[in-house]
N, C-alpha and C positions, 0 to 999 in steps of 0.2 A: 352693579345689580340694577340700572334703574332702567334701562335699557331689557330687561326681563320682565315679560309681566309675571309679576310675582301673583298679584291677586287673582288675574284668569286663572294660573295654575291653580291654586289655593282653590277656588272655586269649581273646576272641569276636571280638573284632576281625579279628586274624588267621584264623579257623577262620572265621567269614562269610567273609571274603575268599579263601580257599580253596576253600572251594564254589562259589563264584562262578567263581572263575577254573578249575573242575571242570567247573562246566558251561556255559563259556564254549565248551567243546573248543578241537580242533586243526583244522589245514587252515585254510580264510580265514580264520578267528578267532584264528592264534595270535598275533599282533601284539599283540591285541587282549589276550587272555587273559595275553600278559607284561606287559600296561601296567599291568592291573589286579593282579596280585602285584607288581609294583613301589610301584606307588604304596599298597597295603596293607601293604606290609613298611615304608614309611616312616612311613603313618599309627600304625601298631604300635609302632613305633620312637616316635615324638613323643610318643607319649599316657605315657611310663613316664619321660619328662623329666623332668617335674612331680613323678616321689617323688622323686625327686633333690634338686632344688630345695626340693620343699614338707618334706623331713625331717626331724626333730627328732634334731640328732645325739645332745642329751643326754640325751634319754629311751630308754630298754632296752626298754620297752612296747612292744604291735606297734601300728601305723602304717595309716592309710587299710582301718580294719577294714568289712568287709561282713559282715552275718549276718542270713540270713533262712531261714525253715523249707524243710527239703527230704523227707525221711520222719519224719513227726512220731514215729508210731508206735515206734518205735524212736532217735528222740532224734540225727536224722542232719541236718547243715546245711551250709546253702551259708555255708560259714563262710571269707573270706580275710582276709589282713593281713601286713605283711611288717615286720621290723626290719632291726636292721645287717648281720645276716648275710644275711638272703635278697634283699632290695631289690636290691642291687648285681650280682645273677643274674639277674634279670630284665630290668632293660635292660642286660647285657651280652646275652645269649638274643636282644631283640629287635633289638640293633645287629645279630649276626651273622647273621640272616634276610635283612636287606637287602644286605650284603654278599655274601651265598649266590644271591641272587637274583640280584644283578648278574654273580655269576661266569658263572650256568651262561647268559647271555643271549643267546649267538650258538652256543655249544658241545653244549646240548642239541637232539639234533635229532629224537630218538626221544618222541612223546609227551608235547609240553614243558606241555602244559597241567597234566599227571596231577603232571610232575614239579613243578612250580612251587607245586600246588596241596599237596602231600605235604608239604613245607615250611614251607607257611604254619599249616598246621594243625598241625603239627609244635611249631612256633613258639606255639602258643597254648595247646597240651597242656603244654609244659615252664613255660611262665609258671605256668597253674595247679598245677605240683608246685610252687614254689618259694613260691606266694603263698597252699596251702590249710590252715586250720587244722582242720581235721576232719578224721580217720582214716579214714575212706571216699572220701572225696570228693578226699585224695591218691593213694590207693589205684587211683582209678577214673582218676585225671590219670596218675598212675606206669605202670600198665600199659598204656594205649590211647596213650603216648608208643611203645611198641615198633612199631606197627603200620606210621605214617608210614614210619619209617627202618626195618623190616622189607621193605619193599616198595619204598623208594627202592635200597637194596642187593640185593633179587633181582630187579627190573625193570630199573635203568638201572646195574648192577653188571660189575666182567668176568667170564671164561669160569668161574670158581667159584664163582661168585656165589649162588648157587643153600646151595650148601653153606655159603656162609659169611654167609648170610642166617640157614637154620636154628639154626645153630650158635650165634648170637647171639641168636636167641629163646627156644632150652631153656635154654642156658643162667641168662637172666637172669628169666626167667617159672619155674623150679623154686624159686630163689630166692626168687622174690616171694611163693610160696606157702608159705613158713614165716612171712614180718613178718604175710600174711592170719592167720595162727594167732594172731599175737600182739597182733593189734591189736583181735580176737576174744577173747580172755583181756581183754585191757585195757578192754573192754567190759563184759564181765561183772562185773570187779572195780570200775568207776567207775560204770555205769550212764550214761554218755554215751563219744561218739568225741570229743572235742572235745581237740585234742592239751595244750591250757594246760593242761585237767584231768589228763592224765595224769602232766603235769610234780610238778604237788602229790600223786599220788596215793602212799598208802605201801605198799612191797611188801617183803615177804620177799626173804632173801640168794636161798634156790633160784626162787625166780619170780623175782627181777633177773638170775641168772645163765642160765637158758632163755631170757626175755624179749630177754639182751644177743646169745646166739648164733643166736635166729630174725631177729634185725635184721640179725645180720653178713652170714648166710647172702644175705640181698638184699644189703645196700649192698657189701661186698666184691666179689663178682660185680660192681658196676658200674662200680667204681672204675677198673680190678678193681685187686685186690691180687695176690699173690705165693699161693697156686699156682692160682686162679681165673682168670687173664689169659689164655690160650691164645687166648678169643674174640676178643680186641684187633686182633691182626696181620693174620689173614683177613679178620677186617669190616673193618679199614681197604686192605685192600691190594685187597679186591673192589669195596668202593664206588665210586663218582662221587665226584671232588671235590669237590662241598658236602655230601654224605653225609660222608664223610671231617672235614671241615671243622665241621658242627655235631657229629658223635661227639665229637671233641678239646676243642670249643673248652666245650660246653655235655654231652652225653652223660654224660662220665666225672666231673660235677661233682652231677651226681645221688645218687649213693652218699658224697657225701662230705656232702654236703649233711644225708644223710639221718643219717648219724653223729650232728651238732651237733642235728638236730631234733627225734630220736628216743632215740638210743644214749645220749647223754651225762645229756640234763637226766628222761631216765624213771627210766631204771637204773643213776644213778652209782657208787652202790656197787661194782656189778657193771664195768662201766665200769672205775674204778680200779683192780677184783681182778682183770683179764684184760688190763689197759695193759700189762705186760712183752710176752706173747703178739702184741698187736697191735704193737707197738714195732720186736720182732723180727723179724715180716712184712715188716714197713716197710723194713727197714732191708734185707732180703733184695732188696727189689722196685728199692730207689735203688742197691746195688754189682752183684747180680748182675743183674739184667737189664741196669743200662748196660754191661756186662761181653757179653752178647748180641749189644745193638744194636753195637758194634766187629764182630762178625761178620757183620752184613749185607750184599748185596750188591744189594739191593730198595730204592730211596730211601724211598718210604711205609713199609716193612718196617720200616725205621732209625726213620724220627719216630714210628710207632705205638709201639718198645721207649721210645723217650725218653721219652714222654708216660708208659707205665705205669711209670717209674725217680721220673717228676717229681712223678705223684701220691704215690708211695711218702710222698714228703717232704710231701705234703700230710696224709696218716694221721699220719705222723711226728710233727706237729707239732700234731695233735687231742689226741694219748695224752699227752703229757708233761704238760700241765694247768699253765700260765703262758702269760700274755699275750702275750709275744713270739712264743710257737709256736704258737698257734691264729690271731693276727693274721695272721700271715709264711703261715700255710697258707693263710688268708682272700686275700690280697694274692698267691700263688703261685699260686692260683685263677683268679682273674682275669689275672694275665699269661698263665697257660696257654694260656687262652682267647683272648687276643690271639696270642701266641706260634705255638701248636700252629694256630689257622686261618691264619694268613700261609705259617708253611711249607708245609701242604697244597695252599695254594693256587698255592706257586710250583712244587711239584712238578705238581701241574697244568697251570699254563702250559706246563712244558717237554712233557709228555705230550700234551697237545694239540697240539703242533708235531712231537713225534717219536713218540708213540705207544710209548713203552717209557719203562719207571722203571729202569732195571741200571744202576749208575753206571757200571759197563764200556761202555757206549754212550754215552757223554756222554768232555767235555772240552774244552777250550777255548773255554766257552759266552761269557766276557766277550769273547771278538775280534769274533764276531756280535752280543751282547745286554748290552753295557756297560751301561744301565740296569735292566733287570732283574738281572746281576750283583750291581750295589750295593745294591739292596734288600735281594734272597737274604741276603748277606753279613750283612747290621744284622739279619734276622731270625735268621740260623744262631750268630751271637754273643752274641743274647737267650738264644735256646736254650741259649745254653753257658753262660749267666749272666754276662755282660761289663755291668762297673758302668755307671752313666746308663744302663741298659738294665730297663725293667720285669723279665726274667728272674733279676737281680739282687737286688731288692728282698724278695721275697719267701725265698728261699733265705737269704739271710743273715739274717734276721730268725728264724727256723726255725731255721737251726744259731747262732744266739746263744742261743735258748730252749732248744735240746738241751744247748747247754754247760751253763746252767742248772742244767737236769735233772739232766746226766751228764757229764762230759767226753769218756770214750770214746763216747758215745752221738751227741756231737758231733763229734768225731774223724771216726766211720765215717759221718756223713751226709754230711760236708763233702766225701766223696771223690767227690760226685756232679758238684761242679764242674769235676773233673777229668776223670771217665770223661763228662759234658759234652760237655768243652771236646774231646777226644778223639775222638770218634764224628762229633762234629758236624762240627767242622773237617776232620776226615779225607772225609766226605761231599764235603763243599764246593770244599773241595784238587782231587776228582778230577774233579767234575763240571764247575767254570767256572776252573780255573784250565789254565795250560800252553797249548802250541798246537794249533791246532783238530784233533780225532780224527779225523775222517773227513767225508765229503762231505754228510751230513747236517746234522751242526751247521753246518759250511760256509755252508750255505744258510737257516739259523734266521733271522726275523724278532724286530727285538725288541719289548718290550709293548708293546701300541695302549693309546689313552688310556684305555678302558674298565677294564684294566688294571692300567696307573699310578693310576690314580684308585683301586681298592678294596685296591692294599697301598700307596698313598701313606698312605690312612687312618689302615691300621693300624700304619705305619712310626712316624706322630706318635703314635698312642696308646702304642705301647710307648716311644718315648722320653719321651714329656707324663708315664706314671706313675714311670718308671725315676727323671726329674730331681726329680719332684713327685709324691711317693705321697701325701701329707696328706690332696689332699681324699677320695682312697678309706679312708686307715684311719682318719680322724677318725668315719667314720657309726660304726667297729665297737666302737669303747671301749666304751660303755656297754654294748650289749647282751653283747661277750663279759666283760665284770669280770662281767655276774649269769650266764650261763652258770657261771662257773668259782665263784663261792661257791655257787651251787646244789649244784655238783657236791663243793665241797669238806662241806659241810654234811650232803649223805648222806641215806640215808631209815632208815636201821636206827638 
């Protein structure tokens, strides 16, 4: 397999098969134009098997490297390769393409070429952030990922959409234009973009400390962290449900991403002398915002506060600098990902049947929709971090690392479990439990197979990691032990 590029495919793959099904159109073609994002979202999916398979869990080195000239003149390449940490983003990203695809199958009825197609390429833009080693060439994957999902949220978005389209482009494209500065500096000072290089390269405490807050400036916005998240709740509550569904599942893992690839192993110094600061962020985003989401009365509203509470604990668990807490965030990642697209998508279901998210409109969904019920249920329990439950895994690994670190530090992270278990279950309580509200649920249908089939999926993956995390945290050993002595090690 090494002799394959695995990662172009991964990446192009999807983005031909987007244009294709672009210019497939709509009207007698759309049959035609969903088969062919179907069957590209799978071929996408398959082809990112094989780093799974073919990985070398005990080398830290990157993995199925590509590098061939792209602006010579300037020292700029088509440079990919992934290790422990990015690999596992990447076919998470292209699983939930296909499951994206299959949601919107019958549901999308405005434009489904445009929309199918927005996706797909979407889907091959976010491979390449995850898989590029050159500072341009992320750069160019990082910002042309907003476009897709700018335009799936003001195209096929609700009555705000428009606004809550914009609001998610300034914000995270101001942003990007600070790491441009910095990756610009990191140019000048190495004489190539090539991100390994910059890893070794040595900087002064005030260039690691500019260097660490034009990074943040980007990745915190995507994260977002605590006081940059405002964008979160409107882009999620204006979207489409697979809009919704890749922001959560793959969107907000961007910014964290970009932490471990950039922030940590460039600027550690700096890095360690701004961890309180970020620590504190962190810990602001996991009580007070779950602290919010209890105030909701918007279902999406609710999972959008959860998810920026959940990252918190993923920053959380970057800053402390021990294994347990960069692992638990790595692992907290990924169930997000399974996590936060399940619920979006059961909130989904229900909207498509009743056309409003207000849990005040809802109630007694299990008398109608006992199988969709009991999915809900196993997903809203992940969410709450209920053990055998991948929601689990991750969290408690994070606040054993925080204990570590801190005790108090572990103390206040641990109360996410709570205000969790709180928000979520309170959700859940009003929506599908007691007797039927009114004459609409009355009449609810429950899941068609199409349905069952794409949160059956995800029902087994979050319990297959919840019982069995090994074989996702076994890839990360090696590559985060050199993260963290890089970082212990220092450049001053």
């Amino acid at each position: 397999m090494t002799d394959i590029p695995l990662l172009s495919l991964a990446i192009w793959l999807p983005i031909a098969g987007g244009l294709l099904v672009l210019a497939s159109g709509d009207g007698r073609n759309t049959a035609f134009s969903k088969l062919i994002a179907l069957v590209t979202a799978l071929f996408g999916f398959l082809v990112t098997i094989p780093l799974y398979t073919g990985f070398d869990a005990s080398s830290a080195s990157m993995q199925f490297v590509e590098l061939m000239p792209w602006v010579r003149d300037y020292n700029i390449n088509y440079h990919l390769g992934v290790d422990g940490i990015s690999m596992p983003f990447v076919i998470l990203n292209s699983f939930i393409t296909v499951l994206v695809v299959m949601a919107g199958w019958t549901v999308i009825e405005y434009k489904p070429s445009q929309y199918f197609a927005a996706f797909l390429i979407m889907s091959g833009l976010l491979n390449g952030i995850f898989s590029a080693l050159d500072g341009i060439l992320f750069y160019v994957f990082f910002e042309a990922s907003l476009i897709p999902l700018y335009l799936v949220i003001g195209v096929w978005g609700g009555k705000n959409r428009v606004y809550a389209a914009f609001k998610f482009f300034l914000y995270t494209l101001l942003g990007s234009l600070l790491m441009l500065v910095a990756l610009l500096y990191l140019f000048h000072k190495s004489g190539s973009f090539a991100i390994l290089d910059w890893h070794r390269e040595p900087l002064a405490m005030t260039a690691q400390s500019l260097i660490f807050w034009a990074f943040f400036a980007s990745f915190a916005v995507k994260v977002p962290m605590w006081p940059v998240h405002t964008w979160l709740p409107d882009a999620h509550v204006e979207a489409p449900t697979g809009g919704s569904a890749v922001l959560a599942a793959i969107g907000l893992k961007l910014g964290a991403y970009g932490f471990l690839r950039f922030s940590l192993p460039i600027v550690p110094d700096a890095a360690q002398h701004f961890a309180p600061v970020v620590i504190g962020l962190s810990l602001i985003a996991v009580i007070y915002i779950g602290l919010v989401a209890l105030a909701q009365t918007d279902m999406k509203k609710l999972v959008a506060y959860s998810s920026i509470s959940h990252m918190g604990f993923v920053t959380l668990g970057f800053f402390i600098f021990n294994p347990l807490g960069i692992e638990g965030a790595l692992v907290q990642m990924i169930s997000h990902g399974f996590v936060s697209a399940a619920m979006f998508l059961c909130i989904g279901v229900l909207y498509d049947r009743m056309h409003t998210r207000n849990i005040a409109d809802y109630g007694g969904v299990v008398n109608t929709m006992p199988k969709f019920a009991a999915l809900f249920l196993l997903f809203a329990m992940a969410n709450a971090g209920l053990p055998a439950t991948s929601g689990f895994v991750g969290e408690f690994m994070v606040a054993m690392g925080a204990i570590q670190f801190n005790f108090w530090t572990g103390f206040a992270a641990a109360t996410t479990l709570v205000l969790g278990a709180a928000y979520t279950l309170w959700m859940y309580k009003r929506v599908v439990f007691g007797d039927v509200a009114n004459s609409h649920v009355a009449e609810l249908d429950d899941i068609n197979s199409r349905e069952m089939l794409i949160l059956g999926v995800l029902a087994v993956c979050t319990l297959a990691m919840g019982i069995w995390p090994q074989p996702v945290t076994e890839i990360m050993h090696a590559t985060v032990n050199q993260l963290l002595d890089h970082v212990a090690a220092g450049k001053l």
